[in-house]
VMD Tcl script that draws the C-alpha trace (Angstrom):
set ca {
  {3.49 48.76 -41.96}
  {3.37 52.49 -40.68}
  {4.36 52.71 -37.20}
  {1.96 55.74 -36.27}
  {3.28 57.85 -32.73}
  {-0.25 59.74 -32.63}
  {-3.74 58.87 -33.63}
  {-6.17 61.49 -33.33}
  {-10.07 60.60 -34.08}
  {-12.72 62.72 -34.39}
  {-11.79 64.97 -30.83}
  {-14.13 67.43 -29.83}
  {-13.26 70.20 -27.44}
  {-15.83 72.54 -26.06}
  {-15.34 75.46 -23.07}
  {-17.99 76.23 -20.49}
  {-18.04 80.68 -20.67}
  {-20.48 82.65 -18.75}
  {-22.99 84.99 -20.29}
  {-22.26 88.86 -18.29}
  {-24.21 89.20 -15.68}
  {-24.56 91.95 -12.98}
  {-22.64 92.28 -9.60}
  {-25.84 91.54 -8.01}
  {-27.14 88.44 -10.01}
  {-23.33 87.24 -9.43}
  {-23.88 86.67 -6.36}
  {-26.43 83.97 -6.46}
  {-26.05 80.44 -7.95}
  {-25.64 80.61 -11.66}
  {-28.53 79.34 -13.74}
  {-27.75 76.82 -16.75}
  {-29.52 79.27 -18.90}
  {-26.64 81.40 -17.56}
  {-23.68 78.74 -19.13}
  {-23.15 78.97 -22.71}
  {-20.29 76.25 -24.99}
  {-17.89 77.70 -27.42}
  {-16.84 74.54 -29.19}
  {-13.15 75.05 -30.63}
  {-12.43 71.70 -32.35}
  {-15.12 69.91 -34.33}
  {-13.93 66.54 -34.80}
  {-10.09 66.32 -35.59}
  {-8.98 63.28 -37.05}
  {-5.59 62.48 -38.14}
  {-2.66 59.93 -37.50}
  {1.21 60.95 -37.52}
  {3.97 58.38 -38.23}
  {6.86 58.28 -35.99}
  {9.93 60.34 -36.43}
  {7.70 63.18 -38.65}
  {7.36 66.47 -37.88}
  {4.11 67.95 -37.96}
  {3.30 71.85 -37.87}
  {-0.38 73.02 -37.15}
  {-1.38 76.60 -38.99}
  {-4.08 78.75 -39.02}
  {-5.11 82.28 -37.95}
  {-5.33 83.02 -34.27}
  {-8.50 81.20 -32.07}
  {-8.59 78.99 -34.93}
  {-8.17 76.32 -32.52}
  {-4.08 75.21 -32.70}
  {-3.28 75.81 -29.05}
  {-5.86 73.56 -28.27}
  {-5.31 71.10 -30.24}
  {-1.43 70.55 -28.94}
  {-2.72 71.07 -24.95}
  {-5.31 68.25 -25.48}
  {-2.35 65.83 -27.62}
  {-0.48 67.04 -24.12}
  {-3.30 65.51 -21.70}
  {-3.89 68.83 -20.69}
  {-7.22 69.44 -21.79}
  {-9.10 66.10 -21.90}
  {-11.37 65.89 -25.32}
  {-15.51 66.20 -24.83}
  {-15.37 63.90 -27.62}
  {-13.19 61.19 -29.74}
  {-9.91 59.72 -28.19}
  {-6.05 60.04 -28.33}
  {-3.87 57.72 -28.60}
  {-0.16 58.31 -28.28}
  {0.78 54.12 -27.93}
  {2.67 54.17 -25.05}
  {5.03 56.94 -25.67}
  {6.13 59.73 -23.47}
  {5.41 63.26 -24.12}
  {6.83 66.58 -23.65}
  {4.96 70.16 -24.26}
  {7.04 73.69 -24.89}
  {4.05 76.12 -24.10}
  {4.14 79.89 -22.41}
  {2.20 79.74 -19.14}
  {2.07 75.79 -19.30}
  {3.63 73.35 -16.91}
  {5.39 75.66 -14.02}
  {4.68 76.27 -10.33}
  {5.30 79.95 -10.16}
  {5.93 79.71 -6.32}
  {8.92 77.51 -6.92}
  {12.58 78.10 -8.34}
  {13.19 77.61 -11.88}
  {15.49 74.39 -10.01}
  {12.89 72.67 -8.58}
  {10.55 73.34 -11.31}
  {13.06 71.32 -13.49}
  {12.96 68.42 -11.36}
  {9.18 68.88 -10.89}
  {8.37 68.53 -14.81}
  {11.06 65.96 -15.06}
  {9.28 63.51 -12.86}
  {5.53 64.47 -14.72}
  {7.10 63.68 -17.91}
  {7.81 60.01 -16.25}
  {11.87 60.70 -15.26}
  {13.19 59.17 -12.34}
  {14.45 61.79 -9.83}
  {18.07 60.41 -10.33}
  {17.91 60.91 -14.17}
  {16.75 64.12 -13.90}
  {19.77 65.27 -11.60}
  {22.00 63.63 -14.10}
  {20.98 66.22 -16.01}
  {20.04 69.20 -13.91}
  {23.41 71.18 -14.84}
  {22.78 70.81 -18.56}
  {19.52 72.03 -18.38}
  {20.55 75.46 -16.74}
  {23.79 75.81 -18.48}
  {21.07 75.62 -22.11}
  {18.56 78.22 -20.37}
  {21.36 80.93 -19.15}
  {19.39 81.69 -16.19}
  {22.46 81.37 -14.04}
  {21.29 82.89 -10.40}
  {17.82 82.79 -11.03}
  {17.83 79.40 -11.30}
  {17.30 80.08 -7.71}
  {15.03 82.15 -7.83}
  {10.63 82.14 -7.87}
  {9.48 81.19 -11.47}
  {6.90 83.94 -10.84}
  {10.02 86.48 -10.85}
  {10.90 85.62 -14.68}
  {9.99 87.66 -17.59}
  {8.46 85.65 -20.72}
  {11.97 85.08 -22.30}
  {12.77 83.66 -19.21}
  {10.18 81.57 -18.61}
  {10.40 80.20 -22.42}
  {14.38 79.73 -22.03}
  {13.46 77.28 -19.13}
  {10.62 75.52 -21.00}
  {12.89 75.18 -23.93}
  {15.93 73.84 -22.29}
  {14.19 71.11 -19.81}
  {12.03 69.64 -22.78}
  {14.91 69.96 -25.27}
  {17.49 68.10 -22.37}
  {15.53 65.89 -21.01}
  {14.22 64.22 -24.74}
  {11.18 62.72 -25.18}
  {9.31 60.31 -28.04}
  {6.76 63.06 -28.54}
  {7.54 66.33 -28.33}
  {5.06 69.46 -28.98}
  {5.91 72.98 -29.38}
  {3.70 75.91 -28.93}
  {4.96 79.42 -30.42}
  {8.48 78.89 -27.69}
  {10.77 79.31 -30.78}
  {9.18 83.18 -31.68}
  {10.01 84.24 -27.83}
  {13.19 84.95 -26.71}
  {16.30 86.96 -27.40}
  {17.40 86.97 -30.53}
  {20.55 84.46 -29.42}
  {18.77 82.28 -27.74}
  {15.90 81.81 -30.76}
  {19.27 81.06 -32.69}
  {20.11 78.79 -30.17}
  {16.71 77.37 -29.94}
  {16.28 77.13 -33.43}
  {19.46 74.90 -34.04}
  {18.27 72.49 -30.94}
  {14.74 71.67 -32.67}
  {16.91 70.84 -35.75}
  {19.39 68.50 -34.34}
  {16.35 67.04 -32.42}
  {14.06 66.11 -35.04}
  {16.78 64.73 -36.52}
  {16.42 61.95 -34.50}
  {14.16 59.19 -36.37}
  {12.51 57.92 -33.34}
  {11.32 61.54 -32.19}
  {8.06 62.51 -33.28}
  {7.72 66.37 -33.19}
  {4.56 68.51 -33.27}
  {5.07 72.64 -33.80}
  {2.10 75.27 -33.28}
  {3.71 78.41 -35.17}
  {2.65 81.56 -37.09}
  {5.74 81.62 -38.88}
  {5.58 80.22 -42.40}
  {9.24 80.34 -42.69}
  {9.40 78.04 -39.59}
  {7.17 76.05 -40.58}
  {8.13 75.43 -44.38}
  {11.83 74.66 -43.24}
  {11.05 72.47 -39.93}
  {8.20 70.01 -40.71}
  {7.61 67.69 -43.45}
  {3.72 67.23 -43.11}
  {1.22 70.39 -42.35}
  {-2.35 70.32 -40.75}
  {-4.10 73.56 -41.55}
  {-6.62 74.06 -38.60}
  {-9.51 77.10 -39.61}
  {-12.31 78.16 -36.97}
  {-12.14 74.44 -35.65}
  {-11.68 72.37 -38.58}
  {-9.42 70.53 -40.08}
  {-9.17 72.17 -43.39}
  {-6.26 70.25 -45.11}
  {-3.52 67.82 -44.30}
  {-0.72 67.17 -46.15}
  {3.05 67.27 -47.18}
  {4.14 70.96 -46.18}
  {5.10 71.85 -50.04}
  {1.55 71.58 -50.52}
  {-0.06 72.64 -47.89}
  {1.89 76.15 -46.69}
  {1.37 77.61 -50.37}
  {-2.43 77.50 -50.04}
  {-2.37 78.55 -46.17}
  {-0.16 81.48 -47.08}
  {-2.46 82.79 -50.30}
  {-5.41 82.26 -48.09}
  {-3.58 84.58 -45.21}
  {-2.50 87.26 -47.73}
}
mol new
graphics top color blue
foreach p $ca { graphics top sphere $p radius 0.5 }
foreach p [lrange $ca 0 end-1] q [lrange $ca 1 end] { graphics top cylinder $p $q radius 0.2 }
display resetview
């Protein structure tokens, strides 16, 4: 019997924009005539067996981002449900997860204890965790003081150290210096290694992609397109790009 890490059925996801208005109609109460939905998933289905690695494709606002943030619990679907059976998760996304008031130190212990670590285990491993990101003195420092490679670096190394069952990755390997994408690059390798770790990757990079995961979703304007082993999958998704 499969023993499936994530079951995805039929989520929905839908964001509340404004239509432009003037400076003067802004400031009275918005009308619902005024509130339009962009819908960005249309009922995603799919289940993932543990220990696979699973990359996401498709062209940009195609919905992928999404997708991973609502796997996450950050976004909570309009529509369907997610079940992850018990297992603890772990997302590697720009601009997701830090308070930018606080120092990249107590941001690690912060994410530690929302990704269900005891404050103990997470000082067990609070020197690890910097030594990976190479932030050195500005581990001191405001997280709102860090540049993107930075901020990724830090992302990277407290997800990567402080392991997970599930573990999702948005874009993190592209961003960087070119040492530390090296550096990066061999961590998600010796990590998915790991049979019990189920690992999801958001990417652009085909190359990444085709040499990481075993099993591709292909994600176009919403919809799930096509799901299946990546030898299959990435030739089609790559044609269609070109």
């Amino acid at each position: 019997m499969k023993d499936i890490a994530i079951k995805v059925e039929n989520v929905k996801v839908r964001y509340r924009t404004v239509q432009k208005r003037s400076i003067k109609k802004n400031l009275f109460k918005l009308k619902k005539s005024d509130v339009e939905y962009f819908e960005a998933l249309h009922g995603i289905s799919f289940e993932l067996e543990k220990g696979k690695v699973l990359g996401i494709v498709g062209k940009n606002g195609s919905g992928k981002s999404t997708l991973l943030k609502t796997i996450a619990g950050i976004f909570a679907p309009d529509e369907g449900t997610i079940d992850l059976f018990g297992n603890s998760v772990s997302i590697l996304a720009i601009g997701t997860g830090f308070q930018k008031k606080l120092t990249g130190r107590e941001n690690i212990m912060l994410s530690g204890i929302l990704m269900g670590f005891s404050e103990e285990e997470v000082k067990k491993k609070m020197k690890e965790i910097i030594d990976f990101s190479e932030l050195k003195e500005f581990i001191d420092k405001p997280v709102r003081t860090y540049s993107s490679g930075m901020y990724s670096k830090l992302a990277f190394s407290i997800a990567a150290i402080l392991n997970t069952d599930i573990m999702l990755i948005d874009e993190v390997l592209s961003v960087g210096d070119a040492k530390f994408k090296k550096k990066s690059y061999k961590k998600v390798r010796e990590l998915i290694k790991d049979e019990n770790r189920t690992v999801v990757i958001v990417s652009h990079s085909s190359e990444t992609v085709s040499k990481l995961c075993d099993t591709v979703l292909w994600i176009h304007e919403g919809d799930l397109r096509m799901i299946g082993p990546t030898d299959e999958v990435m030739p089609l998704y790559d044609e269609f790009m070109s």
